[in-house]
N, C-alpha and C positions, 0 to 999 in steps of 0.2 A: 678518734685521733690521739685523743690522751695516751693510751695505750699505746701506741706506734713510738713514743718519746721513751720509752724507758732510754736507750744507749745512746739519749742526747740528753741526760739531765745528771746531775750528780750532786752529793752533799757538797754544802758551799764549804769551803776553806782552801788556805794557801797552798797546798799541794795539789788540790783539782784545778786550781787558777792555773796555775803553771803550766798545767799539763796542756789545756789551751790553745798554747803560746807554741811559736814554732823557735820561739827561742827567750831567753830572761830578758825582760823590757828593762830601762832605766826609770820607764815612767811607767807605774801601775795604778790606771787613774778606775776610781771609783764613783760612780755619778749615782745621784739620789735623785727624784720627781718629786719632790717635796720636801722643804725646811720644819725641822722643830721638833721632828719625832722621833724620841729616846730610843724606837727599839731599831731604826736604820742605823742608831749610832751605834746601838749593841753590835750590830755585823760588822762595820767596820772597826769596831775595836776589837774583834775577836781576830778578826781576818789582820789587824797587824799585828795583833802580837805572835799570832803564828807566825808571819813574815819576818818578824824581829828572832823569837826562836829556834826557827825553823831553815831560813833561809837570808840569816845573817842584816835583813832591813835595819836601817839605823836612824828613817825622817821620815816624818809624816807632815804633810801641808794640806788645810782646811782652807775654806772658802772664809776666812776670816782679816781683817787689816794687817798684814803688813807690818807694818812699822808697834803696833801692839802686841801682836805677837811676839815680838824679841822678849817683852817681858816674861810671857809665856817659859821661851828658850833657858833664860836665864835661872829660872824657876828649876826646869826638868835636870839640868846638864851641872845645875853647882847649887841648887838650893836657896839661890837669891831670895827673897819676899817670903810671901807665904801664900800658902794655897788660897785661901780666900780672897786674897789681895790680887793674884795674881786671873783669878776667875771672875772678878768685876772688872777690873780697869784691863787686862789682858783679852779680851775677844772684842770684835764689834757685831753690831747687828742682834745684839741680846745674848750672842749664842756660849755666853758665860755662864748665863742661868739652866743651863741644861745639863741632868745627871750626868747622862751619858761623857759628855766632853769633861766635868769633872771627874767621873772616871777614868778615863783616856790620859789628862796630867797629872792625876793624884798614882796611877799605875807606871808612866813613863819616870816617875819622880822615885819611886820605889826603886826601878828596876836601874838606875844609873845610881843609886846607893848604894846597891849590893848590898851583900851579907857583908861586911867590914865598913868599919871606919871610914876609908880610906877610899873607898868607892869603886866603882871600876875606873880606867886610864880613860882618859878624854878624846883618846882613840875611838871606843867601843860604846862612848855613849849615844844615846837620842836624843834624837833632834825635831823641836817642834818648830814651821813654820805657818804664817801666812802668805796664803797666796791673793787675796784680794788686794783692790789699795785701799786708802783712807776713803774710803769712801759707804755712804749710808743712803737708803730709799728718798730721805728728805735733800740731800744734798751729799757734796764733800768740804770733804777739812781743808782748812787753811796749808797754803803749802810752808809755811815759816817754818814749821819743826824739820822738816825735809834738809828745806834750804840749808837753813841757820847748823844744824848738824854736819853737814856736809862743808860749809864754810867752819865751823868748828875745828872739823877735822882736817884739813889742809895749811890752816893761819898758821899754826905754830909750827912747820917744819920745810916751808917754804918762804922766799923774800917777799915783804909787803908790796916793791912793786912788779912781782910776779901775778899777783891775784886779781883779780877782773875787776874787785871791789869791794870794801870794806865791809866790817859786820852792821856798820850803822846805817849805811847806803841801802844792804838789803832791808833794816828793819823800817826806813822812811817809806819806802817802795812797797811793803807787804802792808802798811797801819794796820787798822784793826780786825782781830781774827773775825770778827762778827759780818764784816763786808762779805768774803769768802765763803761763810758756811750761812748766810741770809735762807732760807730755805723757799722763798718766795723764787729766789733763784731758779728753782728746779722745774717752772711750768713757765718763766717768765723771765725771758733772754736778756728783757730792757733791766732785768734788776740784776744781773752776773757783773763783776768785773773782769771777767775772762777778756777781754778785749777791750782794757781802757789801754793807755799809756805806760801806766805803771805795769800792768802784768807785761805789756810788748817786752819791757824793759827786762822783767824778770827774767821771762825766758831767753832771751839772751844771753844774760847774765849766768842762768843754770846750764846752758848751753857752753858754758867758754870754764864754768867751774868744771860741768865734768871732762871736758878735753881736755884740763890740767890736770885733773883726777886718773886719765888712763896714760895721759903724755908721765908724766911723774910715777907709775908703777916702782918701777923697780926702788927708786930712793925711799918712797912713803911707805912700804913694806918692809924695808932696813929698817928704819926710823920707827916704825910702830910694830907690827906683825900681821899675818894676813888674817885675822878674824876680825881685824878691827878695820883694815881695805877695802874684806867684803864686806862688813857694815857701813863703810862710809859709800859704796858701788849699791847697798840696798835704797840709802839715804837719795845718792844723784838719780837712780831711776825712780824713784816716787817722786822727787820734784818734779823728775819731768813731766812723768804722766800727770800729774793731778796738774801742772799748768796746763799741759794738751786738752786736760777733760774741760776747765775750767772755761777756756777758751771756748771749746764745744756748747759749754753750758749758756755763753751767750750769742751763739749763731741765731737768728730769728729764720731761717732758711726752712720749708719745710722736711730737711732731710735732718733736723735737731737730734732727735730721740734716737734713731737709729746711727747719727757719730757716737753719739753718749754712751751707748751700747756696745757699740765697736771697741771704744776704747779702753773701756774698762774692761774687756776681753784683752784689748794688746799688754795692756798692764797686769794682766794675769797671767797671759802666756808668757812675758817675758821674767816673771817670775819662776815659772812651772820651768823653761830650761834653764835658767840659772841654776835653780837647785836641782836637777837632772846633771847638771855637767860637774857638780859633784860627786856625789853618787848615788843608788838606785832609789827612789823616792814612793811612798804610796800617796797621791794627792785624790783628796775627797771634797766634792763640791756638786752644784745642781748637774744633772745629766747634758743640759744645752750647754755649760760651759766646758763639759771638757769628751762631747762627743765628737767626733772626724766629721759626721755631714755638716751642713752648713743649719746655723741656728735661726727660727724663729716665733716670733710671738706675738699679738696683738696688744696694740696698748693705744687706748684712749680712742679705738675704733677703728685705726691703721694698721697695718701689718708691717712689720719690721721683720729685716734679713742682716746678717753679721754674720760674720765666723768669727766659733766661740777660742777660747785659751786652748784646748786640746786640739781642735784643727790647725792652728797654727802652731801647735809644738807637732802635731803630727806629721806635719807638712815636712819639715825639719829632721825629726826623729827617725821618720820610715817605722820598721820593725822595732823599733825600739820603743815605741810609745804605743801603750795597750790601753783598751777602753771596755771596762764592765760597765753597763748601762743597769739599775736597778730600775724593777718591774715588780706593781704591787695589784693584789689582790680587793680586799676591803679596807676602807679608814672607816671605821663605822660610827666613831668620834666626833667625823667631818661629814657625814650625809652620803659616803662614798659606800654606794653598797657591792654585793656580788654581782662581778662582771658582767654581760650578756656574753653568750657559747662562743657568737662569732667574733671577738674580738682577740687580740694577741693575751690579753690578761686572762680572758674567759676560758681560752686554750689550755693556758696554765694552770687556772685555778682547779682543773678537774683531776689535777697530780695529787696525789693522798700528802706529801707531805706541805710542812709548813715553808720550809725553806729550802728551796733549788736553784743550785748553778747548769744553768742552761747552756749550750754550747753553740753561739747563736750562728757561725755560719753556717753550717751545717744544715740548722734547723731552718734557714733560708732557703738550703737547695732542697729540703724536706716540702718544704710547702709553695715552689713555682707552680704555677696555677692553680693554686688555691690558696689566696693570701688572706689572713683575717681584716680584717676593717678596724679602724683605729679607734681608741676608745673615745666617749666625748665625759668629761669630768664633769659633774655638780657643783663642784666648787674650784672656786679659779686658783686655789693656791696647791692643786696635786697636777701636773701636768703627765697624760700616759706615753708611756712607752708608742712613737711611731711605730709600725712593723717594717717600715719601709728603710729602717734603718737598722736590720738587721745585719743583713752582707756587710755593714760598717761597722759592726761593733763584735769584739773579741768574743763577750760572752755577755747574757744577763742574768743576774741574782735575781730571782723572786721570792716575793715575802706575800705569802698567802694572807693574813688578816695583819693589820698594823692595831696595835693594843694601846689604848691610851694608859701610862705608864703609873702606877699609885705609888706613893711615897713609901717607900721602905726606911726600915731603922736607918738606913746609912744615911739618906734624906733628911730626915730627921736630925738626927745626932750632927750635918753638915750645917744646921741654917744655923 
């Protein structure tokens, strides 16, 4: 069968993407089966900068926080902090300490210097986002930075009693960040304050800041500028969401984990078209957040169902939101060995080379009635490529053996 694929496989990069496509997506989303490994981030760093080069891309958004990310931003676009600073306190979920994404801002930081002084115009530079929220495996964050920002931003250019409520009201209402991010929280509903009194109160109250937030457009954009609108529009939808999740986090209801799930997907998605209704964006995160079918997983022996952030910008988008699904071969690292023939991985693995863009509808109608069988993992942290969601997805990258990545001089020379 290998053989039968040649004029459905092609070297991966941005001009075979394209080709794809029946037309240039806004969203050029990139899914990985797996967190943490340097050389999935090699492809996506390769695949944007050709994007950036080649076909004008100017943002890229990671499955990273949110609201940490700006520092990231700040970093790439004017040189704020410094690399180091901005590679620990700037990503969540660890994903600071990986070359690769040090690569990815230590390059994007180059490339908005230019060759001058002077740099290129803030037109043409890149832009790095987060599309996760605050949020982590143990829990999430307090929403006070949210809030308190977003009340920030509004106090000084409207009348005191135009505003829902003072800055001291919310900080009675929020006390300590430690109640919020409890991590006992996260298996155990009765320890969340998602649903005392005081959160009712909050959302509310974040509810009535941002309908002054979009009521008041036109004057707070006089008043300030629009980079600083849509920073204070990033600040009112993290409030919300993480009150929505927090809430979630104390349902004792058996359908818990799968709100929790949902949600943190609607807070993704609603990030993913915000920065879409900008303009054209490559956003990279797990395969189930930003595939079209609907996402699920087993957790703690249940089976949970959501649609993930790219289903619901797909919904939306239409033709405009594309989905490369990444499809891997060996982690030999992780106990993950050579596929068995009949599976969709095993199909691929018998392509001589390392790296192939597949062209997956196609390879859909290629293989009706005779579908390979889904892979089952060794270990729970690679999930494989469905086959059955091929017809759903634009295209899949495969990566024949994943390499556990050894420190090189730049490594080095970075710690």
């Amino acid at each position: 069968m290998a053989d039968d694929l040649s004029d459905l496989v092609h070297a991966v990069s941005a001009s075979a993407v394209l080709r794809l496509l029946s037309r240039a997506p806004r969203v050029l989303a990139l899914g990985e089966p797996t967190h943490g490994e340097d050389s999935l981030l090699g492809v996506r760093n390769e695949l944007f900068r050709e994007l950036v080069e080649e076909e004008g891309y100017r943002t890229i958004a990671v499955e990273s926080d949110c609201l940490k990310a700006l520092l990231v931003d700040d970093f790439v676009r004017s040189g704020t902090g410094t690399l180091d600073d901005v590679m620990a306190r700037g990503f969540s979920h660890g994903w600071g300490s990986q070359a690769g994404n040090r690569e990815l801002v230590s390059w994007m930081r180059e490339h908005n210097a230019g060759a001058d002084s002077a740099g290129r115009p803030a037109s043409e530079r890149l832009r790095f986002a987060g599309l996760d929220g605050p949020l982590e495996i143990t829990g999430a964050a307090s929403p006070r930075e949210a809030l308190t920002a977003l009340h920030a931003f509004l106090a000084p250019h409207l009348d005191a009693d135009a505003l829902p409520c003072t800055h001291d009201t919310l900080d009675r209402l929020l006390g300590a960040d430690a109640r919020w991010t409890d991590p006992a929280a996260m298996t155990d509903p009765g320890a969340s304050v998602g649903r005392t009194a005081d959160a009712v109160q909050l959302r509310l109250l974040a509810d009535d800041l941002v309908t002054l937030l979009d009521a008041e457009t036109p004057h707070l954009i006089a008043a300030t500028s629009p980079e600083a609108w849509e920073r204070a529009r990033l600040y009112a939808r993290t409030a919300t969401g993480l009150l929505t999740y927090h809430r979630a986090m104390a349902d004792p209801s058996p359908g818990r984990m799968a709100q929790l799930v949902a949600v943190r997907d609607q807070i993704m998605g609603r990030e993913l078209l915000t920065l879409a209704a900008r303009e054209p964006i490559l956003v990279h995160a797990h395969n189930s957040h930003l595939q079209r079918a609907k996402s699920s997983m087993r957790m703690g022996g249940a089976p949970l169902e959501w649609w993930g952030a790219g289903a619901l910008a797909n919904a939306q988008l239409g033709p405009e939101y594309a989905f490369l699904a990444t499809a891997l071969g060996t982690i030999q690292h992780r106990g993950v060995d050579v596929p068995p023939p009949d599976t969709f991985e095993g199909l691929l693995y018998a392509l001589p080379d390392d790296r192939r863009l597949v062209d997956a509808r196609r390879l859909a109608v290629a293989l009706e009635g005779s579908p390979p069988v889904q892979r089952v993992s060794p270990w729970f942290g690679y999930a494989p490529f469905d086959p059955g969601h091929l017809a759903d997805s634009d295209g899949v990258v495969f990566v024949k053996d994943l390499q556990m990545r050894q420190p090189g001089i730049r490594d080095v020379l970075a710690r």
